[in-house]
MARRO-187848 format. One record per atom (N, C-alpha, C, O): residue number from 1; atom name; x negated, y, z. Coordinates in steps of 0.001 Angstrom, whole numbers, plus 500000, padded with zeros to 6 digits. Atoms other than C-alpha are relative to their C-alpha. Layout:
BEGIN
rovo_rofi_px_py_pz
NUM_CA_X_Y_Z;
...
//
This chain:
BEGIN
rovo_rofi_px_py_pz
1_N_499150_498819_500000;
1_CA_500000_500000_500000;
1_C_499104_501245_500000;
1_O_498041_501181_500618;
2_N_500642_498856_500311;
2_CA_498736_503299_499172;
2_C_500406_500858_501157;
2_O_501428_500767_501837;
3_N_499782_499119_498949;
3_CA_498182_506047_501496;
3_C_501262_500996_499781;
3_O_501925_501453_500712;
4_N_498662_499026_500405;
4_CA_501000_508270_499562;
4_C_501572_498743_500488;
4_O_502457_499037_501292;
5_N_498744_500847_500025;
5_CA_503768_505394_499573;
5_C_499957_499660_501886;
5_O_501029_499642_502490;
6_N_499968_500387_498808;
6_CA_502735_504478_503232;
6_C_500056_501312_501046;
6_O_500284_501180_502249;
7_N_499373_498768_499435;
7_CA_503222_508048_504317;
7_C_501557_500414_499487;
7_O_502191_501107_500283;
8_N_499042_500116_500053;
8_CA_506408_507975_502478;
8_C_501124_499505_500540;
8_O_502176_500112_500742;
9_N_499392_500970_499058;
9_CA_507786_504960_504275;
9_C_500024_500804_501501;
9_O_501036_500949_502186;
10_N_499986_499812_498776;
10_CA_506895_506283_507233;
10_C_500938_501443_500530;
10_O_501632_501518_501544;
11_N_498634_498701_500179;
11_CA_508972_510040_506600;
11_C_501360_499211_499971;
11_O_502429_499344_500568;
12_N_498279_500467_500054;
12_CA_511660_508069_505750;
12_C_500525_499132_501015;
12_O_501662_498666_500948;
13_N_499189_500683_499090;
13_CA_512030_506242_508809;
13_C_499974_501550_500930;
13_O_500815_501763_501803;
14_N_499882_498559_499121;
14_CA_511705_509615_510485;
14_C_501101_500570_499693;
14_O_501908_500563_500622;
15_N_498592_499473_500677;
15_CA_514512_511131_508699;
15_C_500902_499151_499870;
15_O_501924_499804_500083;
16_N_498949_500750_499211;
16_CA_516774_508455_509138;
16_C_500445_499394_501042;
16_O_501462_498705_501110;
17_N_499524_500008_498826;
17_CA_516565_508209_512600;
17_C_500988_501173_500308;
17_O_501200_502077_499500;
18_N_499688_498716_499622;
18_CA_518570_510563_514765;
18_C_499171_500515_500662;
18_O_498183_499897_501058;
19_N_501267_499211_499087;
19_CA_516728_513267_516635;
19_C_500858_501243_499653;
19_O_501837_501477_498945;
20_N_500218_498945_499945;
20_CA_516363_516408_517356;
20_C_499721_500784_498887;
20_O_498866_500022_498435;
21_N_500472_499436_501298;
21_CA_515642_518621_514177;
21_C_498692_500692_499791;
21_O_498060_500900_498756;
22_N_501115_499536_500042;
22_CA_512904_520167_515528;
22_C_498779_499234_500237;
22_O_497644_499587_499920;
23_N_501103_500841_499893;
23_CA_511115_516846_516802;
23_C_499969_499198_498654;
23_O_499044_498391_498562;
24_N_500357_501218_501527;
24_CA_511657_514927_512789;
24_C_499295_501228_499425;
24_O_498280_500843_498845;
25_N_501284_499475_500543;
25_CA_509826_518177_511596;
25_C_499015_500157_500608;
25_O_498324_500817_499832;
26_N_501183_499867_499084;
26_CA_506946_518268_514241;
26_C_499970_498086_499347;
26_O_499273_497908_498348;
27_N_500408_501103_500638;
27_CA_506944_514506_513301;
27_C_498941_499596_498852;
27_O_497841_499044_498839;
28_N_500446_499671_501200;
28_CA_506519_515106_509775;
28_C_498535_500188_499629;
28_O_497653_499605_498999;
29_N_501545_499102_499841;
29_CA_503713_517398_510333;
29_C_499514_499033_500278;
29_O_498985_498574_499266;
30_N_501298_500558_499824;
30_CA_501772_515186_511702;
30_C_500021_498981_499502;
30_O_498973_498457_499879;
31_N_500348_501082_501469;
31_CA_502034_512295_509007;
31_C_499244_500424_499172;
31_O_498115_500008_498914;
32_N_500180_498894_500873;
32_CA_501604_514585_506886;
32_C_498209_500304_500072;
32_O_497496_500497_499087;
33_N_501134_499128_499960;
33_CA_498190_515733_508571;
33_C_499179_499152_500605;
33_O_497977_499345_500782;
34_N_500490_501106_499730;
34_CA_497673_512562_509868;
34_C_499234_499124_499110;
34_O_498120_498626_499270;
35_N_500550_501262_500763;
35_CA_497276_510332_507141;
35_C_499065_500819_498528;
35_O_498523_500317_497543;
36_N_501111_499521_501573;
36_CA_495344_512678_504429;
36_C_499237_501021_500698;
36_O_499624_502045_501260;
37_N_501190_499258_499706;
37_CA_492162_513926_505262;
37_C_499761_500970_499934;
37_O_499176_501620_500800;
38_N_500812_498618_501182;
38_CA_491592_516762_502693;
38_C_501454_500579_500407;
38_O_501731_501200_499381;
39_N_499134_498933_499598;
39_CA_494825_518553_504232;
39_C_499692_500080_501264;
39_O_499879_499284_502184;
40_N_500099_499845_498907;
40_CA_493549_520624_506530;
40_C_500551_500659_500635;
40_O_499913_500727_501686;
41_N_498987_499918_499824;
41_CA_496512_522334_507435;
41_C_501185_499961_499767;
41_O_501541_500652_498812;
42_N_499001_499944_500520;
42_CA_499689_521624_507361;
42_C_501308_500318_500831;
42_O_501382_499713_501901;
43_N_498985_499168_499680;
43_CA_503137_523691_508172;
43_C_501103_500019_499480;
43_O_501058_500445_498326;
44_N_499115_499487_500561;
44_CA_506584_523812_507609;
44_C_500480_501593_500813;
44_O_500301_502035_501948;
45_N_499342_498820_499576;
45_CA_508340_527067_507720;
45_C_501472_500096_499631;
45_O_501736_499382_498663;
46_N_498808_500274_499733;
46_CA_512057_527575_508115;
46_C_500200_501376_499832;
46_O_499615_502299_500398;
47_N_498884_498798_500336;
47_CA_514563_530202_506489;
47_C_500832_500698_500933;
47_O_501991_500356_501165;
48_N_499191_498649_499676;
48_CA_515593_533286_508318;
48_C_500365_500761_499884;
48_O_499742_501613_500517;
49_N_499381_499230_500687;
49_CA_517725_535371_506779;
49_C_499344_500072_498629;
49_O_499422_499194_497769;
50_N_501074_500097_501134;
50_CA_515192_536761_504151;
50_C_498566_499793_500377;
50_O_497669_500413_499806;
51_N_500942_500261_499840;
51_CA_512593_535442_505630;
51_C_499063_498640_500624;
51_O_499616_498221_501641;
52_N_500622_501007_499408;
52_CA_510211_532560_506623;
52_C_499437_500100_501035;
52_O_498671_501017_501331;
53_N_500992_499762_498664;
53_CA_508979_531911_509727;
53_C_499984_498558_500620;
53_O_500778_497666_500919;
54_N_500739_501361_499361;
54_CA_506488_529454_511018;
54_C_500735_499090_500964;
54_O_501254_499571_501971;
55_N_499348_501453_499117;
55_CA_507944_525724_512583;
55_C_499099_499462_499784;
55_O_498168_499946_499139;
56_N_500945_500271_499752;
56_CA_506124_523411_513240;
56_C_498003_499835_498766;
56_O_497538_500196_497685;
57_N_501312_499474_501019;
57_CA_502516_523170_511947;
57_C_498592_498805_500892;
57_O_498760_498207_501955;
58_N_501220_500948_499356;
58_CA_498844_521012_512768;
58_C_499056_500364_498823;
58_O_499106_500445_497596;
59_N_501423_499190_500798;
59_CA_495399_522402_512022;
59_C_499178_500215_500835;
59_O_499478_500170_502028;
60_N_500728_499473_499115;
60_CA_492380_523483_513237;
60_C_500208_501136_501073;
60_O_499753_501165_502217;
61_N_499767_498974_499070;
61_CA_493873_526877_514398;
61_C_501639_500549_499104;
61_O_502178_500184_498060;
62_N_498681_499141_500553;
62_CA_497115_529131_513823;
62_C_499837_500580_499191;
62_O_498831_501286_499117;
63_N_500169_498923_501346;
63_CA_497842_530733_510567;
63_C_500135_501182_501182;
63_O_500237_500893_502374;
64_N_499311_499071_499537;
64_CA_498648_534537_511583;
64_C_501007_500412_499037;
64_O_501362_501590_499091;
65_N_498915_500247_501036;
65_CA_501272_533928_508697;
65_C_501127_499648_500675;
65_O_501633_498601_500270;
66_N_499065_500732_498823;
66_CA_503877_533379_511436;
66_C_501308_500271_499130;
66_O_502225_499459_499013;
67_N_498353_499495_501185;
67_CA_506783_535501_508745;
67_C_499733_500464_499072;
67_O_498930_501393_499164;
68_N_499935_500037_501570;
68_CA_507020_535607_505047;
68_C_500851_500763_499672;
68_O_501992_500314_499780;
69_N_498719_499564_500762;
69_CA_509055_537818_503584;
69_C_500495_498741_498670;
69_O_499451_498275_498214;
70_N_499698_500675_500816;
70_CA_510792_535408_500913;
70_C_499874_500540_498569;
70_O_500574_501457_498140;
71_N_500101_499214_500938;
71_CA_509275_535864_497583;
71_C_498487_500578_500300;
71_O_497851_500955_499315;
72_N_501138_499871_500000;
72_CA_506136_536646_498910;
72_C_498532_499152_500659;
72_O_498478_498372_501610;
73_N_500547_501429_499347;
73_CA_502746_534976_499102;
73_C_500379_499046_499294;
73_O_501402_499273_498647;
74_N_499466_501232_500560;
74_CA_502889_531104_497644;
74_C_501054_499165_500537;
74_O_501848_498376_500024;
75_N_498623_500785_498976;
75_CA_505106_529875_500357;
75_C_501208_500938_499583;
75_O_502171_500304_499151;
76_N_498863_499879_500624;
76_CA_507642_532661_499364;
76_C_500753_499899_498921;
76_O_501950_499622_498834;
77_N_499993_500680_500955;
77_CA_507167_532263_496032;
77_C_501091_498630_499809;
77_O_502116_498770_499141;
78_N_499553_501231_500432;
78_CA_508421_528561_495959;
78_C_501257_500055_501214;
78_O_502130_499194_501105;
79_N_498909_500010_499488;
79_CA_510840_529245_498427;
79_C_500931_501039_499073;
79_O_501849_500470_498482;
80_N_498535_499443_501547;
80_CA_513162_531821_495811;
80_C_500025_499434_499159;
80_O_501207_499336_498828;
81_N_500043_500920_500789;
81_CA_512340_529670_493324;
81_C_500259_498537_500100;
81_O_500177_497921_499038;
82_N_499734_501266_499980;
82_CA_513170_526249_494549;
82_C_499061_499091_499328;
82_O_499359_497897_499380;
83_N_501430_500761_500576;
83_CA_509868_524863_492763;
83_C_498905_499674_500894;
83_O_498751_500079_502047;
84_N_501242_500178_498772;
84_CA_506985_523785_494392;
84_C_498814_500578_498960;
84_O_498878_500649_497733;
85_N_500961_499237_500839;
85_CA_503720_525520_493411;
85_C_498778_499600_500732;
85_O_498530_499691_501934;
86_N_501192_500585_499390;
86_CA_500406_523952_493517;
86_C_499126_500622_499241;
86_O_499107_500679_498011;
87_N_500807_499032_500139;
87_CA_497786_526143_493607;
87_C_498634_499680_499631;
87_O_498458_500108_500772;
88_N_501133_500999_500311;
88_CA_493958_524452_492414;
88_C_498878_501070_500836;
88_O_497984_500589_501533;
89_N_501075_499014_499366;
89_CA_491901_527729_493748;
89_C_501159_501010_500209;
89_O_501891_501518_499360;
90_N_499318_499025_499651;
90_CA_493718_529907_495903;
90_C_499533_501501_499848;
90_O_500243_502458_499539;
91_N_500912_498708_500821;
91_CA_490876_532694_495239;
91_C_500213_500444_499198;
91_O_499975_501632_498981;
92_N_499663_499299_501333;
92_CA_492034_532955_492235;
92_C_501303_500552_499470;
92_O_501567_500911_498322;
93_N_498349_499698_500016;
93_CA_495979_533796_493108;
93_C_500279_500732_500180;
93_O_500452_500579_501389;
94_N_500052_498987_499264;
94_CA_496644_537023_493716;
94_C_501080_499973_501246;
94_O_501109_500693_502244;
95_N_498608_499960_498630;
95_CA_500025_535923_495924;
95_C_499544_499330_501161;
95_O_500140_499367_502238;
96_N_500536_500832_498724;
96_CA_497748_533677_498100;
96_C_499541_501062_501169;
96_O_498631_501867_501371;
97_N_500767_498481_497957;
97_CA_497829_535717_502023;
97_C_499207_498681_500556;
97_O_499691_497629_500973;
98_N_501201_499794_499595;
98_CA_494546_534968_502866;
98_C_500336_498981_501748;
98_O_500843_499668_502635;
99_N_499999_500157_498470;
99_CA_494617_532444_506455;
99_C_499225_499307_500240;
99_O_499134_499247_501466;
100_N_501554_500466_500055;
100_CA_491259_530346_505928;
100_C_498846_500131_499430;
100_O_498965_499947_498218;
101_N_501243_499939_501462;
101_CA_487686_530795_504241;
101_C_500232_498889_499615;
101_O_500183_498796_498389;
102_N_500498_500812_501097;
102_CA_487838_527278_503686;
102_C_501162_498928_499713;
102_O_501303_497709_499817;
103_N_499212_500453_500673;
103_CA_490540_526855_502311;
103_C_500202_500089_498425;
103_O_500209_501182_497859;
104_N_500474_500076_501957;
104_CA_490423_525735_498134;
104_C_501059_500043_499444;
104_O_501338_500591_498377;
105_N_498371_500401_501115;
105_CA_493898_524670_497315;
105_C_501462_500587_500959;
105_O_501479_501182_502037;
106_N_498552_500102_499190;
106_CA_497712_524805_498382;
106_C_500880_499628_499168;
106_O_501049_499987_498003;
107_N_498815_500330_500686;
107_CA_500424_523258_497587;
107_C_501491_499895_501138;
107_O_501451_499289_502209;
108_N_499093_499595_499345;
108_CA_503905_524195_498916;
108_C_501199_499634_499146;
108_O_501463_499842_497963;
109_N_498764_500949_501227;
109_CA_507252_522002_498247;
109_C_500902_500575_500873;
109_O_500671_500747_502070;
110_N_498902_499512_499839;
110_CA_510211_523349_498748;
110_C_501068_499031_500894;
110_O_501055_497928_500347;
111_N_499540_500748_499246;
111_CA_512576_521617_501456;
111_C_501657_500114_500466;
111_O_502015_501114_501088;
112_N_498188_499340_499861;
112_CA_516723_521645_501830;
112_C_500253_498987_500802;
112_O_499414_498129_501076;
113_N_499137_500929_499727;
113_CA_519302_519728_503452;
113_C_500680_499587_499237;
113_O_500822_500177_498166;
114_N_499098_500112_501166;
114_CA_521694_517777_501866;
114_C_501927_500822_500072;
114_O_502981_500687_499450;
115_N_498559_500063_499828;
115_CA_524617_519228_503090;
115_C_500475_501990_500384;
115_O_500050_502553_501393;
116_N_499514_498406_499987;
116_CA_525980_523126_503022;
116_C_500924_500373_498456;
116_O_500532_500082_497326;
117_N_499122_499728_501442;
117_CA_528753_524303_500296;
117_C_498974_500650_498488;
117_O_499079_500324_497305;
118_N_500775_499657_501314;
118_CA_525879_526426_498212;
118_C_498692_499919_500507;
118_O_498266_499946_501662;
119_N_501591_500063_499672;
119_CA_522124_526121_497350;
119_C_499228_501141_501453;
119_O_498269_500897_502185;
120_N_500314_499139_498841;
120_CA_521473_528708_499937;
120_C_499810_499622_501411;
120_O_498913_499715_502248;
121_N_499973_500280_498325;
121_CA_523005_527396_502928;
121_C_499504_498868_500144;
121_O_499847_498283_501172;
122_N_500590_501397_499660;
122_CA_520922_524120_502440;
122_C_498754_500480_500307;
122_O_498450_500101_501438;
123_N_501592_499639_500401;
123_CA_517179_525666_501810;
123_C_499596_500037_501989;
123_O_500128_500819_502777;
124_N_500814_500014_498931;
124_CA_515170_524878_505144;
124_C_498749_501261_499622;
124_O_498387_502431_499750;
125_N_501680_499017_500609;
125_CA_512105_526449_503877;
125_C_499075_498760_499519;
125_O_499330_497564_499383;
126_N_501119_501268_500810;
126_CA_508573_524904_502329;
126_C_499300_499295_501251;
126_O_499061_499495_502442;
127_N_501493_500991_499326;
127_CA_506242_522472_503471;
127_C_498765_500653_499347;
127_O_498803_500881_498138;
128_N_501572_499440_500640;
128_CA_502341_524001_502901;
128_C_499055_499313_500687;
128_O_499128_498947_501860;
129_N_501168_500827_500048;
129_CA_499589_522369_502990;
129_C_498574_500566_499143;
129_O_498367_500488_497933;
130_N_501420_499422_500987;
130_CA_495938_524047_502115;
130_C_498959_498716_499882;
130_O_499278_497906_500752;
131_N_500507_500528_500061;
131_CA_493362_521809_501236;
131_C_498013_500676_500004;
131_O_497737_501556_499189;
132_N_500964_499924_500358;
132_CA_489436_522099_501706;
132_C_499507_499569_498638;
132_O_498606_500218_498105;
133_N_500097_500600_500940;
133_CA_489237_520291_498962;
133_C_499669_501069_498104;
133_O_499559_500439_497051;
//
């Protein structure tokens, strides 16, 4: 089993347990940051009004990225857009806010529920993940 499919399995028994909402994303996170090396931080952030703001997270230290305006930055970015946006050199992005030197990459997926009448009232916020790499 591959490290992607065996971190998969393992989300998905997380998310189909019951819980708390805030302990299956602190979970997450740390699969997430657990099982792949070359992510050296990783964070979801969660939709407030128009804006993101930091939930849980595992890393060497705290972004000071704690709120996003939506739309800005790569995390807001892919949050108005519903895309995920993977970044190869963040140096070279101008929307990338700046929260490690050694950080190379990012990639940030977009995250909903399944259940609210419109796309709106589902959108959690992204998952991000920078990579040394």
């Amino acid at each position: 089993m591959s490290a992607y499919s065996g971190a998969l399995e393992a989300i998905d028994r997380i998310l189909n347990r019951s819980g708390d909402a805030d302990d299956v994303l602190r979970q997450v996170v740390s699969v997430l940051h657990d099982r792949f090396d070359h992510y050296s931080w990783v964070g979801i952030y969660l939709v407030e009004g128009d804006d993101l703001v930091l939930g849980p997270w595992q890393g060497p230290e705290a972004t000071e990225h704690v709120r996003i305006p939506i739309g800005q930055g790569i995390c807001g970015a892919a949050a108005a857009s519903g895309r995920t946006e993977l970044v190869d050199d963040v140096n070279a992005d101008p929307r990338y806010l700046a929260c490690f030197p050694s950080t190379r990459s990012e990639i940030v997926v977009p995250i909903s529920t399944r259940t609210g009448p419109r796309p709106s009232d589902r959108k959690i916020g992204p998952f991000s993940s920078g990579s040394r790499c």
